[in-house]
Structure formats: structure tokens, C-alpha cells
VOPAGU-2260 file (C-alpha; in pm, 1 decimal, decimal comma):
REM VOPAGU-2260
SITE   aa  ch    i         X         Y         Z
SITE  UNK   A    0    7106,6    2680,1   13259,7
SITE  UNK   A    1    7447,1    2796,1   13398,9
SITE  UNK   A    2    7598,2    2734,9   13092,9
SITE  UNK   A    3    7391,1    2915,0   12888,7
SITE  UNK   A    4    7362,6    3213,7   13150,3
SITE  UNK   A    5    7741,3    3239,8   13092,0
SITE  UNK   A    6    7754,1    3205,3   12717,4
SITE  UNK   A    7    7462,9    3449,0   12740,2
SITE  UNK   A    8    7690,9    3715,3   12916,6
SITE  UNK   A    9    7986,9    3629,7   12701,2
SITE  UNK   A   10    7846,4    3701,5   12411,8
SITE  UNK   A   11    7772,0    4077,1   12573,7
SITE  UNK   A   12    8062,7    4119,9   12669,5
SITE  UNK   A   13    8217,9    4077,2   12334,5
SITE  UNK   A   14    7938,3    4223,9   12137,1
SITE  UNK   A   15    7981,6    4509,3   12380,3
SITE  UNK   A   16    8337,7    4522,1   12306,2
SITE  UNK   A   17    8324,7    4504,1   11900,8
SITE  UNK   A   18    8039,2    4824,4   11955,3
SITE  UNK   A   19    8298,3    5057,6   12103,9
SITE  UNK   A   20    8584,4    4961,5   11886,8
SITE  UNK   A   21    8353,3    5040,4   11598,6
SITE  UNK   A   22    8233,1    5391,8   11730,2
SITE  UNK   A   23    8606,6    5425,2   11851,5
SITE  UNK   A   24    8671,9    5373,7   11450,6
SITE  UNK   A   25    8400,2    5607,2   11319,5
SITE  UNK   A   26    8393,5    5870,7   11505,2
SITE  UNK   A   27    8663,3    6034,4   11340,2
SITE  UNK   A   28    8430,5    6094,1   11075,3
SITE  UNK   A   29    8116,0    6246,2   11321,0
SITE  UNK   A   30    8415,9    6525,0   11483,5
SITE  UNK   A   31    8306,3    6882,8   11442,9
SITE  UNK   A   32    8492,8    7084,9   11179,1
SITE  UNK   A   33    8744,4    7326,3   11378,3
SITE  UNK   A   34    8671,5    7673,9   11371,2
SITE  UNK   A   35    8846,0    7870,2   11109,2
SITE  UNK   A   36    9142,4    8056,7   11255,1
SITE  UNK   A   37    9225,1    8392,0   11052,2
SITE  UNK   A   38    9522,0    8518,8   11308,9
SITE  UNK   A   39    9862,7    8523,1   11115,8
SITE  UNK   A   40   10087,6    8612,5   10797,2
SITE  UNK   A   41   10000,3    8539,0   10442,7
SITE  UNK   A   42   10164,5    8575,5   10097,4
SITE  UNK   A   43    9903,3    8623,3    9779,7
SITE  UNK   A   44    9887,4    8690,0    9459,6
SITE  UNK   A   45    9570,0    8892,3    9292,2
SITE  UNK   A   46    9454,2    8983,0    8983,4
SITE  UNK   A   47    9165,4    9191,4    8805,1
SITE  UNK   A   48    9048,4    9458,2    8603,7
SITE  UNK   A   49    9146,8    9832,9    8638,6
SITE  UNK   A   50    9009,1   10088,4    8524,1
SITE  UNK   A   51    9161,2   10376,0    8509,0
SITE  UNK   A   52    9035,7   10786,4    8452,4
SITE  UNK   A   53    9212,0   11052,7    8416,9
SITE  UNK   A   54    9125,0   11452,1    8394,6
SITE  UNK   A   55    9279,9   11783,7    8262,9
SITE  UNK   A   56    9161,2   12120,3    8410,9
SITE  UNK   A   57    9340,0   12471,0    8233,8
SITE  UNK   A   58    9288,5   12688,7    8517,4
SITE  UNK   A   59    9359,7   12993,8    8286,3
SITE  UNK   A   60    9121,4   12913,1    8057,4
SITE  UNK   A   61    9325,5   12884,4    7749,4
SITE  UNK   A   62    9302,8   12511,3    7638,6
SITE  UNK   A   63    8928,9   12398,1    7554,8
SITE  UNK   A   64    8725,5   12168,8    7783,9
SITE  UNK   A   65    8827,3   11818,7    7786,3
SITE  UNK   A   66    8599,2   11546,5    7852,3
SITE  UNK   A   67    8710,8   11255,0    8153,9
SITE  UNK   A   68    8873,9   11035,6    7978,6
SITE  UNK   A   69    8902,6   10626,3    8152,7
SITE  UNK   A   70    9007,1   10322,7    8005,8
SITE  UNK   A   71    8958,1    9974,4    8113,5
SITE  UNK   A   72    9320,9    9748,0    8131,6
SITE  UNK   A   73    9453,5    9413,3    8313,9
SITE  UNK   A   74    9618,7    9477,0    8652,3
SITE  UNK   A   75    9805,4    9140,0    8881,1
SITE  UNK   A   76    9945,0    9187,7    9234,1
SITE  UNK   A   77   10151,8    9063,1    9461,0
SITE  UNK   A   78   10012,1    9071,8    9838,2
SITE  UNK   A   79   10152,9    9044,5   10172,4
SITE  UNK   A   80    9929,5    9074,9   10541,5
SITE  UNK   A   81    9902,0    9018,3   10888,3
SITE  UNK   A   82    9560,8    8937,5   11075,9
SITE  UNK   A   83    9459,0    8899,3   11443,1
SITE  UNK   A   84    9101,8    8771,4   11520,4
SITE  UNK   A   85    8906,4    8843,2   11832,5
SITE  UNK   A   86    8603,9    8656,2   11843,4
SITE  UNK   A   87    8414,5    8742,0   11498,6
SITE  UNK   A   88    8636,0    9040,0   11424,2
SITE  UNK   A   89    8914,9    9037,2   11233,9
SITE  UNK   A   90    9136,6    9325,5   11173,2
SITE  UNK   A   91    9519,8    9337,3   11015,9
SITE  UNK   A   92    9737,5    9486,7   10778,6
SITE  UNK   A   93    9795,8    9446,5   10446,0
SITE  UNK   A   94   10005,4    9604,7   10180,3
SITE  UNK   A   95   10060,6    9539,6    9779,3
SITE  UNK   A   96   10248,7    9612,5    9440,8
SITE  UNK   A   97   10000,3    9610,8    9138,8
SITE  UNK   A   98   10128,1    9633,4    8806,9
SITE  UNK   A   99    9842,6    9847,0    8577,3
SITE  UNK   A  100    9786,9    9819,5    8228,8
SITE  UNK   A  101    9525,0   10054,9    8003,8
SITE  UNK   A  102    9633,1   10397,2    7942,4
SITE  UNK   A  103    9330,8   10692,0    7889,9
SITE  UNK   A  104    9349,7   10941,2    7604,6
SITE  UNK   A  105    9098,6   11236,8    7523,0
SITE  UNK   A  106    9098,4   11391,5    7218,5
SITE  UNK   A  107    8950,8   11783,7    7092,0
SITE  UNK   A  108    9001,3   12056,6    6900,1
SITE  UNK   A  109    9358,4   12169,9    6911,9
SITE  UNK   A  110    9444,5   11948,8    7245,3
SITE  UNK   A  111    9512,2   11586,2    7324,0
SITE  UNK   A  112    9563,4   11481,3    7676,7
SITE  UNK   A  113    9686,4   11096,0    7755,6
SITE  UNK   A  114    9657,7   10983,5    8118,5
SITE  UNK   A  115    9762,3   10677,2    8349,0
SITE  UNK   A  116    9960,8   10512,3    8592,8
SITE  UNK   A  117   10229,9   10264,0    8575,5
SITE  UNK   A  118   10158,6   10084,3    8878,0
SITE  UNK   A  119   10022,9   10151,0    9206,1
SITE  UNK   A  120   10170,3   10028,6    9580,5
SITE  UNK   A  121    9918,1   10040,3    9875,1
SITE  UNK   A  122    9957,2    9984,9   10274,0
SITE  UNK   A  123    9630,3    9978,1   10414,3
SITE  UNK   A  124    9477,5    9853,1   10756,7
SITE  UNK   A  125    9189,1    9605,7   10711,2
SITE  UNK   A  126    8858,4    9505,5   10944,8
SITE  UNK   A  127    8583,3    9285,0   10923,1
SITE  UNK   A  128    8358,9    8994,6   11065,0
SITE  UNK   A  129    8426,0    8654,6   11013,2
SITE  UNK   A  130    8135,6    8354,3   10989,1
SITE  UNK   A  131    8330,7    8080,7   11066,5
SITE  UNK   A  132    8530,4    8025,7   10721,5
SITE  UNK   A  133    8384,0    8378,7   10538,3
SITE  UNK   A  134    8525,7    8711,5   10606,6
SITE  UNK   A  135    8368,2    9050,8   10496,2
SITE  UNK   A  136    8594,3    9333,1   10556,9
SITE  UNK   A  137    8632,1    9708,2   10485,7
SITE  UNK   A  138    9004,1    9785,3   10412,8
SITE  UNK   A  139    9130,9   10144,3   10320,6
SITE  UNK   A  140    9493,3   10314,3   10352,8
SITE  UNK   A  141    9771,4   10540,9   10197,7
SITE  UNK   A  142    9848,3   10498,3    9793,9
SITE  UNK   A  143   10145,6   10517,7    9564,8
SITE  UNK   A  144   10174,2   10525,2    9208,1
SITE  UNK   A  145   10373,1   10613,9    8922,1
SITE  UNK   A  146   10207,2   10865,1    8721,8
SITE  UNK   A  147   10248,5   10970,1    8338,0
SITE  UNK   A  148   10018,6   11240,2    8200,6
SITE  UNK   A  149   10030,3   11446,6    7910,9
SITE  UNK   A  150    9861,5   11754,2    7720,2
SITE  UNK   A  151    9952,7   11868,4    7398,5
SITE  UNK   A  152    9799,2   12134,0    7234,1
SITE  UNK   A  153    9794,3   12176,8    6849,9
SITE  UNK   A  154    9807,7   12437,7    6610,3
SITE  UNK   A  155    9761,5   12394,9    6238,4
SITE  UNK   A  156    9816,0   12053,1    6324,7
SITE  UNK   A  157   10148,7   12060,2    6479,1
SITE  UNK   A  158   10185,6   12054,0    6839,9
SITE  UNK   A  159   10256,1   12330,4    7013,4
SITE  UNK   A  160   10366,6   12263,7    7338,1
SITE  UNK   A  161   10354,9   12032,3    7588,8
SITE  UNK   A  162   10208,6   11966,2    7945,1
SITE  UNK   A  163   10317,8   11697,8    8187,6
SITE  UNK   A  164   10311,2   11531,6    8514,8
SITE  UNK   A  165   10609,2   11214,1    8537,1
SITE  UNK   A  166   10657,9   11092,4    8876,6
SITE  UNK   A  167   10557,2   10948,2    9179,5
SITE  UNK   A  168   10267,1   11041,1    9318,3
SITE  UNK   A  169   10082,8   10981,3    9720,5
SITE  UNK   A  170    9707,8   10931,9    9730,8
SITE  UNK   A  171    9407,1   10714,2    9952,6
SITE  UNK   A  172    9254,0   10432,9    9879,9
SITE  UNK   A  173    8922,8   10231,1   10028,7
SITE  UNK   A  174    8757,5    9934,7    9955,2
SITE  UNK   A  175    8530,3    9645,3   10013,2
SITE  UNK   A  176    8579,1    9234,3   10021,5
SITE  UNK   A  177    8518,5    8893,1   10108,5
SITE  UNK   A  178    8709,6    8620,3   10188,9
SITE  UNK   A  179    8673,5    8242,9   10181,1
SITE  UNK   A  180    8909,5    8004,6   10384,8
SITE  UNK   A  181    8891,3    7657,5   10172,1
SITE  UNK   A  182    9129,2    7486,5   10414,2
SITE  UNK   A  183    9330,7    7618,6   10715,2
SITE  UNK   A  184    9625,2    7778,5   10545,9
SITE  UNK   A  185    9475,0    7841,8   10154,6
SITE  UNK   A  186    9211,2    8128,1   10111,9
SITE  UNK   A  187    9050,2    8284,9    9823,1
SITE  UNK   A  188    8913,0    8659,0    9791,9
SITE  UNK   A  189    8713,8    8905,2    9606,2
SITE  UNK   A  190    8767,8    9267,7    9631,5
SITE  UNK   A  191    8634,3    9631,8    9489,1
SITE  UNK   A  192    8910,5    9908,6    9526,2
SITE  UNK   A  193    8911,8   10268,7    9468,5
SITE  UNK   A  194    9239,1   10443,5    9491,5
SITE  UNK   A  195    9243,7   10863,4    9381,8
SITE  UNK   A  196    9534,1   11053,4    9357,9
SITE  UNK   A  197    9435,8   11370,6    9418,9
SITE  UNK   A  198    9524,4   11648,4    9138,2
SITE  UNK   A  199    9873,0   11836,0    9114,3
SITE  UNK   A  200   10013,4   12114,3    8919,9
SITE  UNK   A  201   10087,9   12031,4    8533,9
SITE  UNK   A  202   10468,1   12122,7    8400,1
SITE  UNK   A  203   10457,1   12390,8    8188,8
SITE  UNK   A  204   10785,7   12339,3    7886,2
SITE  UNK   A  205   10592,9   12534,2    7637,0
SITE  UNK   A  206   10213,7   12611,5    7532,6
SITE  UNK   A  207   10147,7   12836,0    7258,5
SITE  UNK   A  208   10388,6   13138,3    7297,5
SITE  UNK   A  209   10216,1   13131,2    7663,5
SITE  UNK   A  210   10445,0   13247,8    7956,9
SITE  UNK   A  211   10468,2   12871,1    8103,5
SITE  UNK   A  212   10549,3   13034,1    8459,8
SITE  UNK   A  213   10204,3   13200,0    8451,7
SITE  UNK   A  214   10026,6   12867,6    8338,0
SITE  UNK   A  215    9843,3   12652,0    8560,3
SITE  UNK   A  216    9676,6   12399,4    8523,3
SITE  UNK   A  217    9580,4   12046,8    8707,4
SITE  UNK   A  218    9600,5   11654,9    8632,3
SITE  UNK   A  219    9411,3   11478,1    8802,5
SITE  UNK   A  220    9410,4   11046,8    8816,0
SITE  UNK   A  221    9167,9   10783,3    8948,7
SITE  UNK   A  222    9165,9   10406,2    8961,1
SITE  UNK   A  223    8864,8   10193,9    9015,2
SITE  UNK   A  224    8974,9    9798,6    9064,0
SITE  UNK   A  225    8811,5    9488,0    9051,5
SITE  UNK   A  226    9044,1    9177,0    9183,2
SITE  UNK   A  227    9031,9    8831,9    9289,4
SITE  UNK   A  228    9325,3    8640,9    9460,1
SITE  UNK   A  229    9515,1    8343,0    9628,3
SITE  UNK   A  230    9629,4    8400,5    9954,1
SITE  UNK   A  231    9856,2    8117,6   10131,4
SITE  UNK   A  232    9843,2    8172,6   10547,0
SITE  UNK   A  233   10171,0    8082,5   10749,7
């Protein structure tokens, strides 16, 4: 009776034993899933559609009305941002380079206007909740670009002057996202952008016989942008 009392116990012990090694070897697997952690730097790289509109106003009323003319083009960015997270929020900094491609044209009787930007540079503040591995932000900032527009009006079917607007040129932009962490340093985003730079006085080299330095007129150019992108997080 001893005997078996103490093999009894010994077995226990070591069945005991072999139990707690094996949860000490699965539990790895049971461990809660750390909470994502969206505070720090990040490199990207985006990429979309643009689209991109463009308008010509003759405040002296001597070139007919022109429609808005837009075009839809390719546009890829590079990306670089900072975020701190407080709880659920989330707010940072982010600025970009985007290169832009599809150029707008609009076409009427005795004018034709052509429109666009070359590419388009951003620094903008962004904020949002995060739920657990998903952020949706609102982001929104200052805008540069390098604008080309162009009238030329016609007569007889020669042109007849020429209107333009070549440089650099400050705006705003605002948008709306989401983004996914998919492990602790790799995330993946969708965004909607709208970026408006404003209108500005036309140069006047010639239009018509018409004293150029009593001409005004306005170009005007808008970008709506649709982009997806990798973001690696330091």
C-alpha cells in the first residue's frame, strides 16, 4: 500500500511537471497581439490618379467663354512624416513631392486655352483616431506646384497672341484617409486629396492689337487626387 501510495504521488508529480512545461511551450501562441504603436518617422512612396482642371476668365470681356476644362493623368509620390499617438489620437506631420501627369485643354471659337501642373509639393499637419491597427485621419496644409497655362486666341486661323502663367505657384490643400498597420514598422494607406491654387493674373505678350497692360484676365488650377501608398515606420 506504501508503495503504491508513493508511485501514486510520483506519477503526479511528474505528470504535473510535463503539464507546465507544455503550457510553458504553448503559450507563446495564446499571448495577446501588442497594441499597434503609430508614434515615429516613416518614409513612403504613393501613387494614384490625378485629375486635374483648369479655368480661364477674360475679365474684359474680349475672349469668348471657355468651358472648365480637367483631364484625368497618373501621379507617384514620394512621402516623408512624423506621428505621435495619445491614446486613440494620432496627430503628425507629413509632407510630399508628387510628380503629375495629364494636361487639360479647352477648345472654342477663336481661343484655345491648355492648363496643368508639373508637379505639386505639400506640407500638411495630419489627425485622426486609431482602432488598434486602423487609422482614419483628416490631413490638410500649404501647397506648391509648378504651373503652365496658356491662352491663345485665333484669328483667321492664325494665332494672335498669347496668354500665360509659367511658374511656381502657393495654394491649400485638404483631405481624407485611412491607414492600415500590417506589421509594426510596414503600413499601407488610402487617401482622397484636393489641392486648389487659387487664380492669378494671366501675362499679357500680345492679344489681338489689345493694349496687353490694360488686359486682365485670370487662370485658375485645381487638382483632385486619388492615391494609395507604402509607408515603412522607423
Amino acid at each position: 500500500m506504501k508503495k503504491l501510495f508513493l508511485a501514486t504521488v510520483s506519477v503526479l508529480a511528474l505528470s504535473r511537471a510535463a503539464f507546465a512545461a507544455d503550457l510553458e511551450t504553448k503559450a507563446p501562441r495564446y499571448q495577446a497581439v501588442p497594441a499597434a504603436n503609430w508614434t515615429g518617422s516613416y518614409l513612403g512612396i504613393q501613387g494614384g490618379l490625378v485629375q486635374q482642371n483648369g479655368t480661364f476668365q477674360d475679365l474684359n470681356g474680349q475672349a469668348p467663354a471657355l468651358p472648365n476644362a480637367s483631364k484625368l493623368g497618373g501621379t507617384v509620390s514620394g512621402v516623408l512624416g512624423y506621428n505621435w499617438q495619445h491614446g486613440s489620437f494620432v496627430y503628425g506631420l507629413e509632407g510630399d513631392w508628387s510628380w503629375l501627369g495629364g494636361k487639360p485643354t479647352s477648345d472654342a471659337e477663336f481661343f484655345r486655352s491648355s492648363f496643368g501642373a508639373d508637379w505639386v509639393a505639400t506640407a500638411r499637419g495630419r489627425a485622426g483616431l486609431a482602432v488598434d491597427a486602423t487609422l482614419l485621419y483628416l490631413t490638410g496644409g500649404l501647397a506648391f506646384g509648378h504651373v503652365k497655362d496658356n491662352g491663345t486666341p485665333f484669328n483667321v486661323g492664325s494665332p494672335a497672341g498669347s496668354l500665360d502663367q509659367n511658374g511656381t505657384k502657393a495654394g491649400w490643400t485638404a483631405g481624407v484617409g485611412i491607414e492600415h498597420m500590417l506589421t509594426a514598422n510596414w503600413t499601407v494607406k488610402g487617401e482622397f486629396r484636393y489641392v486648389d491654387f487659387g487664380t492669378s493674373k494671366a501675362s499679357c505678350t500680345s492679344f489681338g492689337g489689345i493694349n496687353c497692360a490694360n488686359y486682365r484676365s485670370e487662370f485658375g488650377n485645381t487638382l483632385k487626387m486619388g492615391l494609395v501608398g507604402l509607408n515603412y515606420k522607423f
